[in-house]
PQR file with spaces between the fields and no chain letter, atoms N, CA, C, O and H, PARSE charges and radii, in Angstrom:
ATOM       1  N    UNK     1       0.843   -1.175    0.000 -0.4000 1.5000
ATOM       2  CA   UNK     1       0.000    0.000    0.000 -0.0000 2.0000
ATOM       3  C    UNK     1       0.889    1.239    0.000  0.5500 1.7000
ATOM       4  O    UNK     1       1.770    1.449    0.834 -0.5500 1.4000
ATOM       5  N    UNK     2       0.562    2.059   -1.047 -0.4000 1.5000
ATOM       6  CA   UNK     2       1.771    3.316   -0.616 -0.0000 2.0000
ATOM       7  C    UNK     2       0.628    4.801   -1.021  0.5500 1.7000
ATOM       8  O    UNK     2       0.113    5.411   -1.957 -0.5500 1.4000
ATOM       9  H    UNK     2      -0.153    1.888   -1.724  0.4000 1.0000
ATOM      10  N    UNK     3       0.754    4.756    0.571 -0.4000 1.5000
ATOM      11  CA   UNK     3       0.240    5.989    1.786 -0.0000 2.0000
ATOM      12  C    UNK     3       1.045    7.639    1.441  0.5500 1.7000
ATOM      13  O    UNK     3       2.261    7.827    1.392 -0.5500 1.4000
ATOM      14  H    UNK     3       1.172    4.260    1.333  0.4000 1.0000
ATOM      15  N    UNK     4       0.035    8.608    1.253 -0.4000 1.5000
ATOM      16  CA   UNK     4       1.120    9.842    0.880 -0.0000 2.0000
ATOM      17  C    UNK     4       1.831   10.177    2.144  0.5500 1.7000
ATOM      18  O    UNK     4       1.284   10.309    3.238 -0.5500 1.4000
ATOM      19  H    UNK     4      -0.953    8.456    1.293  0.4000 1.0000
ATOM      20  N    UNK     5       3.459   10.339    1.820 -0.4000 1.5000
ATOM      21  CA   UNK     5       4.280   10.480    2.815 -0.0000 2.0000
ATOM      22  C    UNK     5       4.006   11.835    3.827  0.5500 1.7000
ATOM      23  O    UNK     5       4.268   11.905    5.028 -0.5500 1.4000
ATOM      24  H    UNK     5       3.904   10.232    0.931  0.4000 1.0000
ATOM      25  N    UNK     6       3.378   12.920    2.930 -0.4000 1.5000
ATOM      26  CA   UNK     6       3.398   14.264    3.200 -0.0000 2.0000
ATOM      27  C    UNK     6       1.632   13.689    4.295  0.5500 1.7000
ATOM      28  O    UNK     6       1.346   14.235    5.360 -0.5500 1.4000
ATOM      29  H    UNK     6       3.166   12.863    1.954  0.4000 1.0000
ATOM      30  N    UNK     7       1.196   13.119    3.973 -0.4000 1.5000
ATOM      31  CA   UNK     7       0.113   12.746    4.705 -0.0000 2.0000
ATOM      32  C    UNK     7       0.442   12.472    6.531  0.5500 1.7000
ATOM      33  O    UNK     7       0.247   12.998    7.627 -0.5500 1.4000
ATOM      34  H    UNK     7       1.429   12.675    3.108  0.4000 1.0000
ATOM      35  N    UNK     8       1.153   11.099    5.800 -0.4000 1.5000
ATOM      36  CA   UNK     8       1.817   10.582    7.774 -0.0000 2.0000
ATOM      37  C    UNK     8       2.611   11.649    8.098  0.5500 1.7000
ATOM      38  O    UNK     8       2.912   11.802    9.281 -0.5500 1.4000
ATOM      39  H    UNK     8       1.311   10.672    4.910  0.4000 1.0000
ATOM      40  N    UNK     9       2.979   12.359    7.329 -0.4000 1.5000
ATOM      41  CA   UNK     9       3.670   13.697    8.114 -0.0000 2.0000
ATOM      42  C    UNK     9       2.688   14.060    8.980  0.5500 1.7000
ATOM      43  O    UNK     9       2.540   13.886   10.189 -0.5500 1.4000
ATOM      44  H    UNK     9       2.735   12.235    6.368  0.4000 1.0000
ATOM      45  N    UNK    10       1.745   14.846    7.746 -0.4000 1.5000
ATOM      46  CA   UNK    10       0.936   15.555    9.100 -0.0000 2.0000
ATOM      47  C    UNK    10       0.521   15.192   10.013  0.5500 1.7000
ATOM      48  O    UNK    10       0.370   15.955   10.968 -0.5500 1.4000
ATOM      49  H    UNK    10       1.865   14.987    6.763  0.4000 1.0000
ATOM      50  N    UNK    11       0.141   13.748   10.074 -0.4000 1.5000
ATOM      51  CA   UNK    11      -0.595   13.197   10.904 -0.0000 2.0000
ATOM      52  C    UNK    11       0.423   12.935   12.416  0.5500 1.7000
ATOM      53  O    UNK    11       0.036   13.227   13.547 -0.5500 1.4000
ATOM      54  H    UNK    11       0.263   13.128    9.299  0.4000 1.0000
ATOM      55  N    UNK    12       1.466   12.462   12.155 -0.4000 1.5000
ATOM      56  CA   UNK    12       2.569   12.591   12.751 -0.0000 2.0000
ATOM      57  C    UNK    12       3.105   14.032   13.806  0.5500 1.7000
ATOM      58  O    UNK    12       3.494   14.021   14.974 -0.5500 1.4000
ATOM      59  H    UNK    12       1.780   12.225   11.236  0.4000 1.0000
ATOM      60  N    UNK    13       2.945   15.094   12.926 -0.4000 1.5000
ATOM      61  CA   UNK    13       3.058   16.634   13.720 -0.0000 2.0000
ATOM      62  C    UNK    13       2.208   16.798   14.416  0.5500 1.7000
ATOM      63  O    UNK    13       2.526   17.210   15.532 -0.5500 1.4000
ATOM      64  H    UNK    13       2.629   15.103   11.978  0.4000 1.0000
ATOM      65  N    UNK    14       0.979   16.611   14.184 -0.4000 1.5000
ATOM      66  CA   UNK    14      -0.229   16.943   14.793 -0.0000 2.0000
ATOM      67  C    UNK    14      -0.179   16.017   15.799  0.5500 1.7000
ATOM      68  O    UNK    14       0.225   16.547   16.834 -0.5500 1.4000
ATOM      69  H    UNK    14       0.721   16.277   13.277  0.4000 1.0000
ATOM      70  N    UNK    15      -0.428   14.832   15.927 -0.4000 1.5000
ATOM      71  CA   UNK    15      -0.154   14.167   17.062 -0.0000 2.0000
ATOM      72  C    UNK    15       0.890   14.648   18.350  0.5500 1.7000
ATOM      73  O    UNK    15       0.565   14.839   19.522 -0.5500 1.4000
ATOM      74  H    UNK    15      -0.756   14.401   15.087  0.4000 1.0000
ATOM      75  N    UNK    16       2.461   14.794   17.631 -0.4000 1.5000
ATOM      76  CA   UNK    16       3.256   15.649   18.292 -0.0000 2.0000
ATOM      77  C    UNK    16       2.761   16.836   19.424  0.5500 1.7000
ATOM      78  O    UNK    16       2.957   16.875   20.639 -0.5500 1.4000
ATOM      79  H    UNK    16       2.725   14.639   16.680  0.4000 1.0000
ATOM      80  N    UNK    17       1.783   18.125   18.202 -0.4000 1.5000
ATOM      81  CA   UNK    17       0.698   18.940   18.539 -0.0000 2.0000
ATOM      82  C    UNK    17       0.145   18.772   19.879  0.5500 1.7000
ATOM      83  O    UNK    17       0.338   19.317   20.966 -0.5500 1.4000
ATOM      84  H    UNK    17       1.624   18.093   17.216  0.4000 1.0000
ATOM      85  N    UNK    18      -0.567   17.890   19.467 -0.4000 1.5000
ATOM      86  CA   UNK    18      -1.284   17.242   20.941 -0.0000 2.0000
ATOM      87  C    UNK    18      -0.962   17.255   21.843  0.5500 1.7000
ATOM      88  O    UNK    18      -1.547   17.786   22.787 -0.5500 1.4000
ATOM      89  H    UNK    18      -0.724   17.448   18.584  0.4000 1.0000
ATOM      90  N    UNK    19       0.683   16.345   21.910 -0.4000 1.5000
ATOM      91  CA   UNK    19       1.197   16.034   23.419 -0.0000 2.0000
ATOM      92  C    UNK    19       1.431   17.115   23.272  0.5500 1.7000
ATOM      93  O    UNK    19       0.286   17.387   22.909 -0.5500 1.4000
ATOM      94  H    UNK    19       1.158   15.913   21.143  0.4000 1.0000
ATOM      95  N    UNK    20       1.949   18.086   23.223 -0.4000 1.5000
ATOM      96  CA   UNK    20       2.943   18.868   23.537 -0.0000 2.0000
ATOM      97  C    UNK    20       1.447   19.900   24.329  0.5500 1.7000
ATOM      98  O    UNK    20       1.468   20.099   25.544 -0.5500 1.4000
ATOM      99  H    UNK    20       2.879   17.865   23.517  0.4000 1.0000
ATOM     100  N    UNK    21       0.318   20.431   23.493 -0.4000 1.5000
ATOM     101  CA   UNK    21      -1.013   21.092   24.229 -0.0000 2.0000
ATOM     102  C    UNK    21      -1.230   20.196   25.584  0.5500 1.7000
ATOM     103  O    UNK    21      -1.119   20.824   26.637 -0.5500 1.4000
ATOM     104  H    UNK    21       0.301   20.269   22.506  0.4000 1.0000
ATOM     105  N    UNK    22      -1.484   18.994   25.663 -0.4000 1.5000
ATOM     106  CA   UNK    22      -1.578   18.095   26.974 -0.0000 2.0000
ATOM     107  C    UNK    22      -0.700   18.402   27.808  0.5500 1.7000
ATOM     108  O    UNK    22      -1.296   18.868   28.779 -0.5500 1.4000
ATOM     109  H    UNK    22      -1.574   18.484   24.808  0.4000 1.0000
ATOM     110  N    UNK    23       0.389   18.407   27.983 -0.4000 1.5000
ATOM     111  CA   UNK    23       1.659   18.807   28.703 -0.0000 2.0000
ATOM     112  C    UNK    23       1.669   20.320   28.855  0.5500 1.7000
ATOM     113  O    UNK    23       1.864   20.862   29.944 -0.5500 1.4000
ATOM     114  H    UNK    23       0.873   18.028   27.194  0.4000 1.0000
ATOM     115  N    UNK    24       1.465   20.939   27.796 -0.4000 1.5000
ATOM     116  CA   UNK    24       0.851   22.445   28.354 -0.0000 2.0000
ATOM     117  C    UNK    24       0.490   22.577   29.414  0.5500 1.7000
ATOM     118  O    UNK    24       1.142   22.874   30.415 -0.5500 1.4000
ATOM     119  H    UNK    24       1.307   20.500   26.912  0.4000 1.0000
ATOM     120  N    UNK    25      -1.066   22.276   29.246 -0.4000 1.5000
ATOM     121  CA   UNK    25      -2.289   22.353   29.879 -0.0000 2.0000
ATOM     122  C    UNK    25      -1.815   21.026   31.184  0.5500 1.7000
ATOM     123  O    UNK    25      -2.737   20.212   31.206 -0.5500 1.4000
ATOM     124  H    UNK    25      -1.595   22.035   28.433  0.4000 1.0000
ATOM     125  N    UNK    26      -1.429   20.889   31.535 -0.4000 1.5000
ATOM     126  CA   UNK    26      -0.820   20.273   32.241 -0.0000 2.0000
ATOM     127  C    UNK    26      -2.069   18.843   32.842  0.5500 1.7000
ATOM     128  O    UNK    26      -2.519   18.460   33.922 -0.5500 1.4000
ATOM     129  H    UNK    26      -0.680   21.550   31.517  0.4000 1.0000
ATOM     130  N    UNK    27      -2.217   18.419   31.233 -0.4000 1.5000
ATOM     131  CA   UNK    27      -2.988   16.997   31.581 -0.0000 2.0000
ATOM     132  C    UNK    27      -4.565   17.383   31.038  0.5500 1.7000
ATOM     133  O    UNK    27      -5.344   16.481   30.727 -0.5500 1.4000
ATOM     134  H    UNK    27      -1.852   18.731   30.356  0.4000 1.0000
ATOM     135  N    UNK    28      -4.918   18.728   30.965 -0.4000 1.5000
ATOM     136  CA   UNK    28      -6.097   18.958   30.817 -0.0000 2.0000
ATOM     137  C    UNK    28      -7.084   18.385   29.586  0.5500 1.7000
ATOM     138  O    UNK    28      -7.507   19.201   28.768 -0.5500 1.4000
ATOM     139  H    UNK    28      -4.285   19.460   31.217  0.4000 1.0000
ATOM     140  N    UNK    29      -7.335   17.393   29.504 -0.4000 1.5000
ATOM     141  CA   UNK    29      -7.643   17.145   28.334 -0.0000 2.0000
ATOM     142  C    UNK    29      -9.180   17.597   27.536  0.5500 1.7000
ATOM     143  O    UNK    29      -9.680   17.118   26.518 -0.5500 1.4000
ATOM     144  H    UNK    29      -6.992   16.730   30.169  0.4000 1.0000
ATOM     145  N    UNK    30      -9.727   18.806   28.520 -0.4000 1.5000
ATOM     146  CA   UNK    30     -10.798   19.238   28.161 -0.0000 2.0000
ATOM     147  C    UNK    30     -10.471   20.902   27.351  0.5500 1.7000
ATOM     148  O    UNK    30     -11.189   21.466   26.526 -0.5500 1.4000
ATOM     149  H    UNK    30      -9.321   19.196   29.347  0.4000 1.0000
ATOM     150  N    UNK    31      -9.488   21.259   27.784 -0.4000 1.5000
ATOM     151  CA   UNK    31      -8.941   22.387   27.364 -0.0000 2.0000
ATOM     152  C    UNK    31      -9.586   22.637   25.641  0.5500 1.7000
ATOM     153  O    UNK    31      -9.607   21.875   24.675 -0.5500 1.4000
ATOM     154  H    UNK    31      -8.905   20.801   28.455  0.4000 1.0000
ATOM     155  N    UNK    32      -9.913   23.606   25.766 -0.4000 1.5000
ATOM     156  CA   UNK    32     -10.752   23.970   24.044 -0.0000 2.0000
ATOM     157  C    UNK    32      -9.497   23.777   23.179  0.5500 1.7000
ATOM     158  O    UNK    32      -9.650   23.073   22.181 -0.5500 1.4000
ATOM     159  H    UNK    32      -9.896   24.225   26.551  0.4000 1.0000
ATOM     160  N    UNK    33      -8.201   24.330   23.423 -0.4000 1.5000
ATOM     161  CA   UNK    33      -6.873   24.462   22.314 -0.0000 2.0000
ATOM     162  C    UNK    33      -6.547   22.373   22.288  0.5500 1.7000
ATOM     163  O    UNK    33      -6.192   21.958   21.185 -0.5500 1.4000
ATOM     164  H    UNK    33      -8.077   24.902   24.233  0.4000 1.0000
ATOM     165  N    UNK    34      -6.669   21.402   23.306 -0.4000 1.5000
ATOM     166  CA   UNK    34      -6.370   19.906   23.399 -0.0000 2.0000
ATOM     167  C    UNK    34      -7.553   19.898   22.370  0.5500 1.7000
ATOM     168  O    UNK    34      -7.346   19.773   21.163 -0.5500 1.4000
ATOM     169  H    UNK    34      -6.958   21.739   24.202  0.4000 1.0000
ATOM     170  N    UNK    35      -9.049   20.064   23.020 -0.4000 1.5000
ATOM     171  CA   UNK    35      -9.903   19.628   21.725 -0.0000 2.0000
ATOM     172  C    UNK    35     -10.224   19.560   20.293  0.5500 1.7000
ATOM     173  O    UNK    35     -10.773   18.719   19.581 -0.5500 1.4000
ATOM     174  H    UNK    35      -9.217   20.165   24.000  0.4000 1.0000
ATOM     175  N    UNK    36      -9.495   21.184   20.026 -0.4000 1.5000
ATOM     176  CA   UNK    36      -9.107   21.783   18.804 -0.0000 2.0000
ATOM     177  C    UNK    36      -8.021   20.945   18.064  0.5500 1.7000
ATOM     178  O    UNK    36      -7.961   20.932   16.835 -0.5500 1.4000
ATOM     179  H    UNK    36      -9.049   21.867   20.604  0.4000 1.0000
ATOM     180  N    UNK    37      -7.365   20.407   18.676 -0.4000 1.5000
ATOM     181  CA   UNK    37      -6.258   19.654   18.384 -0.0000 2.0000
ATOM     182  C    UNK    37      -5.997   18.405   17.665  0.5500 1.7000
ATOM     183  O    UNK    37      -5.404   17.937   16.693 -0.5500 1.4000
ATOM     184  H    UNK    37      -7.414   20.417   19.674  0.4000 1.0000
ATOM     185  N    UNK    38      -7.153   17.955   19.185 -0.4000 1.5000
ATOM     186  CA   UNK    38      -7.900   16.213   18.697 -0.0000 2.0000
ATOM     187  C    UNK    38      -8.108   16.333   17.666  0.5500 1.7000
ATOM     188  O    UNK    38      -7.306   16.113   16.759 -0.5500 1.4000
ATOM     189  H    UNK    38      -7.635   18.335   19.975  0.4000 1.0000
ATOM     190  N    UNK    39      -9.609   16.837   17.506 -0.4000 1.5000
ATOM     191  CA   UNK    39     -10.248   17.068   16.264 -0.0000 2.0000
ATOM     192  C    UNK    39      -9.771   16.647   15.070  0.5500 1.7000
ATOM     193  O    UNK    39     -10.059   15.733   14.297 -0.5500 1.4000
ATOM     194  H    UNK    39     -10.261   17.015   18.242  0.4000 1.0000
ATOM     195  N    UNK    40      -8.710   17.810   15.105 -0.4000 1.5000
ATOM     196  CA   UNK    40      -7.599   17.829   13.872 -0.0000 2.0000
ATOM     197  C    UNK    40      -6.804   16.819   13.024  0.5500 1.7000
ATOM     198  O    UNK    40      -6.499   16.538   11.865 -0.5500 1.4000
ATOM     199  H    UNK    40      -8.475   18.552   15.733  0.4000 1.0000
ATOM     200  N    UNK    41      -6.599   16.304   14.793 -0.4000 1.5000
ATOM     201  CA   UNK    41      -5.822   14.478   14.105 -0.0000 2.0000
ATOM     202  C    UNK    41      -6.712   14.018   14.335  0.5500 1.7000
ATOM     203  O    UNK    41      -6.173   12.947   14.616 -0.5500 1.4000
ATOM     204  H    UNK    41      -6.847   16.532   15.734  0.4000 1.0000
ATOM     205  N    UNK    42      -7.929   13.787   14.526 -0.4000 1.5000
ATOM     206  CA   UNK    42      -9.327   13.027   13.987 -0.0000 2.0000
ATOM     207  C    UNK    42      -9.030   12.830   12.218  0.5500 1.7000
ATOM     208  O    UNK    42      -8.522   11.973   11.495 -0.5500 1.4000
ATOM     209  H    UNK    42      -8.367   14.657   14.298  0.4000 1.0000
ATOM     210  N    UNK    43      -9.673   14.157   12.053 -0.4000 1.5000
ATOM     211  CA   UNK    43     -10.004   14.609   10.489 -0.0000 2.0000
ATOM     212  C    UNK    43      -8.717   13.456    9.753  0.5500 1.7000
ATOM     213  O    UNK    43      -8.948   12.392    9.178 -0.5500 1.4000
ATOM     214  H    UNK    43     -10.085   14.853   12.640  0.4000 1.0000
ATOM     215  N    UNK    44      -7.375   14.094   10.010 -0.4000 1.5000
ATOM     216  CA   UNK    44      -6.046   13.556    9.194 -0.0000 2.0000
ATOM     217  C    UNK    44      -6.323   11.958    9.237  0.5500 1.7000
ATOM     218  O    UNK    44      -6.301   11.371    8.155 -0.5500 1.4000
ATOM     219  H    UNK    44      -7.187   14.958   10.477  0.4000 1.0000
ATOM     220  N    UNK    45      -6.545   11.319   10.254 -0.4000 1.5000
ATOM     221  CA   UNK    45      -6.712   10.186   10.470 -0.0000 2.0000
ATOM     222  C    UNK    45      -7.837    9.090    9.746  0.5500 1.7000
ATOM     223  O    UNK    45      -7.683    7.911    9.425 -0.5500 1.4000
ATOM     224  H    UNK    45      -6.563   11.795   11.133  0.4000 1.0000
ATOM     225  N    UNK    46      -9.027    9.995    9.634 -0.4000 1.5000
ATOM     226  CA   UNK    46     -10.002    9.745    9.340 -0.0000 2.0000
ATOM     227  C    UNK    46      -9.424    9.953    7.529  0.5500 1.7000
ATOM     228  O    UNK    46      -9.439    9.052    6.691 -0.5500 1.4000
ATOM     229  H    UNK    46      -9.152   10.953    9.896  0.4000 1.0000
ATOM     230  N    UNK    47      -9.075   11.012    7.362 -0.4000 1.5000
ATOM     231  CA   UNK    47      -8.774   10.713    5.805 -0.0000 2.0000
ATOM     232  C    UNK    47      -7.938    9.677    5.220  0.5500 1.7000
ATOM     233  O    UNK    47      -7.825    9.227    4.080 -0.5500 1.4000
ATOM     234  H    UNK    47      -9.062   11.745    8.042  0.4000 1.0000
ATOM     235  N    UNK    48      -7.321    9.402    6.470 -0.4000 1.5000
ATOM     236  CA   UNK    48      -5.301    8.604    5.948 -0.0000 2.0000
ATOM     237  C    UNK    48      -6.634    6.627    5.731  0.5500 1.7000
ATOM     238  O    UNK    48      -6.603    5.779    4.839 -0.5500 1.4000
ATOM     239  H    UNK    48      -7.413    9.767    7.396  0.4000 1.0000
ATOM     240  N    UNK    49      -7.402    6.699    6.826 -0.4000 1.5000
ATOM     241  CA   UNK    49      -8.266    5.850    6.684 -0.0000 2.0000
ATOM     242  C    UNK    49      -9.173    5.635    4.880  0.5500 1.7000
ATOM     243  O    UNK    49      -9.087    4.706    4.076 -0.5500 1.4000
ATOM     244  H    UNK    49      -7.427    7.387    7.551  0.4000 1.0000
ATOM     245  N    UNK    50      -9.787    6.629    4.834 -0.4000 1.5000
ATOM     246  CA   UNK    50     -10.182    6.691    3.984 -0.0000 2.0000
ATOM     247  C    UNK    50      -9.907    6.198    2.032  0.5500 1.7000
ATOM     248  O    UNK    50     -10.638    5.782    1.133 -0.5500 1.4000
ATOM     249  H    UNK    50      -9.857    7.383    5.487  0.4000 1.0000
ATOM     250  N    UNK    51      -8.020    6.664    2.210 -0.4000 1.5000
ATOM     251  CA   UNK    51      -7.024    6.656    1.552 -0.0000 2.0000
ATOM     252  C    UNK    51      -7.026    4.834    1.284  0.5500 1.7000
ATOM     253  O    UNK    51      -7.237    4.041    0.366 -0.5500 1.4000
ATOM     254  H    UNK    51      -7.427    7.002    2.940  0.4000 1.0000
ATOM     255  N    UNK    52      -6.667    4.823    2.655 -0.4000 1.5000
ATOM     256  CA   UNK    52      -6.433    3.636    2.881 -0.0000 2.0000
ATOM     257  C    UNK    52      -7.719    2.083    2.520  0.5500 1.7000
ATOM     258  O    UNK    52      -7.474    0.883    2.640 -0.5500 1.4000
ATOM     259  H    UNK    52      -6.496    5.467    3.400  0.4000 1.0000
ATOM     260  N    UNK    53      -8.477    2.470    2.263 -0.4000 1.5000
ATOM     261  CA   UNK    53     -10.001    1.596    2.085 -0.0000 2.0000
ATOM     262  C    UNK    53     -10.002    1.474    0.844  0.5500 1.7000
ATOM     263  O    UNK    53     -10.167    0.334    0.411 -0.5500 1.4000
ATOM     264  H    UNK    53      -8.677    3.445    2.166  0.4000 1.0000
ATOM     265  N    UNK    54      -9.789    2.785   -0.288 -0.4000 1.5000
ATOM     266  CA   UNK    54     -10.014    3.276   -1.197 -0.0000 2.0000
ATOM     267  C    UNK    54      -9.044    2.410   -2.130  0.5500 1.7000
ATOM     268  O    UNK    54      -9.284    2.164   -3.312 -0.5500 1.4000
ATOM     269  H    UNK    54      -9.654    3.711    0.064  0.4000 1.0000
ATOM     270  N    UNK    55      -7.604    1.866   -1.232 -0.4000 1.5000
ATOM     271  CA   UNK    55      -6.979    1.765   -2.100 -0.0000 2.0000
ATOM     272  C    UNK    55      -7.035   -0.149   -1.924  0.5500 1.7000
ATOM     273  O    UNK    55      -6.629   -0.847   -2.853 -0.5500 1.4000
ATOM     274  H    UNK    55      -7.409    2.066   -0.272  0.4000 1.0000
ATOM     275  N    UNK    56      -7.404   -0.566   -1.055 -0.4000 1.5000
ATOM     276  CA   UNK    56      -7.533   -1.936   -0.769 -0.0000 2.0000
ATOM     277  C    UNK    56      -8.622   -2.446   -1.856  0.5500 1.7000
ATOM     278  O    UNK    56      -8.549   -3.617   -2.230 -0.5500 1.4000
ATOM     279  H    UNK    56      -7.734    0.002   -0.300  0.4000 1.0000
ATOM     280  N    UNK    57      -9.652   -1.577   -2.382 -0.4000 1.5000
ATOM     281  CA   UNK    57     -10.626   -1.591   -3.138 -0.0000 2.0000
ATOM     282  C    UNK    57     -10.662   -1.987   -4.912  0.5500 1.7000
ATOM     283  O    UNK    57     -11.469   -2.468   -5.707 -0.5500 1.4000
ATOM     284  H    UNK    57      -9.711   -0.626   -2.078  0.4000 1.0000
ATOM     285  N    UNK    58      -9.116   -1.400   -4.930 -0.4000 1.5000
ATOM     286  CA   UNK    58      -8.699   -1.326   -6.225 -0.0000 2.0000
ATOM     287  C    UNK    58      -7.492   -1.914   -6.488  0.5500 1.7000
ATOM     288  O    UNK    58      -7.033   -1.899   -7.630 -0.5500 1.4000
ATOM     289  H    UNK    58      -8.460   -1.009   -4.284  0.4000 1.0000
């Protein structure tokens, strides 16, 4: 399967993202900027998924 690299990047930073807001917020994981965050590597994740279905398909 070959996954766009620039993809697991992001997905990769953003995760990074995360801890680094968690450790901020010192654990807070309700914090609006942690949720904003999640979200974010939701979406990336949810697409890298998507990618990924799309291509098992064909």
């Amino acid at each position: 399967m070959v996954m766009s690299l620039d993809l697991k990047n992001k997905i990769e930073k953003a995760r990074h993202n995360l801890h680094k807001l968690v450790e901020h917020n010192k654990g807070g994981l309700g914090h609006p900027d942690v949720i904003r965050q999640s979200m974010a590597l939701d979406e990336l994740i949810n697409e890298y998924n998507r990618i990924s279905r799309n291509q098992t398909r064909t």
